[in-house]
C-alpha positions as MATLAB code, in Angstrom:
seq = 'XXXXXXXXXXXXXXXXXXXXXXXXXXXXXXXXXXXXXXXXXXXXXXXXXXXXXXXXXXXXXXXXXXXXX';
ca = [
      62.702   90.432   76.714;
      64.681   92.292   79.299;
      68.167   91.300   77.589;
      69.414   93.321   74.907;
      71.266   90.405   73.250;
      69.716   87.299   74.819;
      70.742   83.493   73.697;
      67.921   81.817   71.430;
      67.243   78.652   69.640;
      65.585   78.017   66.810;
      62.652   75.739   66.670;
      64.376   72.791   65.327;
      66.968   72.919   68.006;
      67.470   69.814   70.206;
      66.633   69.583   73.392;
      69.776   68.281   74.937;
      71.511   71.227   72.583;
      69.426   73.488   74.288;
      70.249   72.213   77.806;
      73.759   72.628   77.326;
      73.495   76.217   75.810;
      72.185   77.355   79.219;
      74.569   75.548   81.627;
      77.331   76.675   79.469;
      77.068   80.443   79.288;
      79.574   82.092   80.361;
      77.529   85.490   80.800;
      75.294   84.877   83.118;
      73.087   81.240   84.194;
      70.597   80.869   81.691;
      67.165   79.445   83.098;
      64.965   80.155   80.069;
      65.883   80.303   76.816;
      63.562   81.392   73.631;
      62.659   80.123   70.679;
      62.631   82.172   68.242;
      60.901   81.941   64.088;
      64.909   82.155   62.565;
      62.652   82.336   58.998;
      61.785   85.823   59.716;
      64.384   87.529   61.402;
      63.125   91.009   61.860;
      61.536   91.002   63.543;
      62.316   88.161   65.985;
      59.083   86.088   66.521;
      58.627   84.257   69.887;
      57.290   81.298   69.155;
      58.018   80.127   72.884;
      60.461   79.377   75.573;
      62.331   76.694   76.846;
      62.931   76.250   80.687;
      65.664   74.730   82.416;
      63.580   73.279   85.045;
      61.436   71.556   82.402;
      64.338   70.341   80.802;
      66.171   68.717   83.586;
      62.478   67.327   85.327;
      61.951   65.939   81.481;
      65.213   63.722   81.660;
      67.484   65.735   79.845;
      70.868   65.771   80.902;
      74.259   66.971   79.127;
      76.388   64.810   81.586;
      77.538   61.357   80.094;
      77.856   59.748   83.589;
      74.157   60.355   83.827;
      73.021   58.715   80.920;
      70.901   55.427   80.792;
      72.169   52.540   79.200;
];
């Protein structure tokens, strides 16, 4: 990764938790986030990575006025 410190997840992390990790950083915008093996710490596994785009073409959305009843 080309961030010294970058945001993960672990594997078990909800999507919608996820979503609202990136939009809320205040570092930087987050479009991909990684999922890391949190079992094994060092060192840090990929195990893959999530992608905003996916994520919001999925249906995933952090805003209550968007949600379905």
């Amino acid at each position: 990764m080309a961030t010294a410190n970058p945001i993960t997840v672990a594997p078990d992390t909800l999507a919608v938790m996820a979503l609202e990790l990136m939009e809320q950083n205040q570092r930087k915008p987050v479009t991909v986030l990684p999922v890391i093996d949190l079992a094994n710490p060092e060192p840090r596994q990929l195990l893959g990575l999530l992608r905003l785009h996916d994520l919001v073409q999925a249906g995933f959305t952090t805003s209550p006025a968007a949600e379905r009843p």
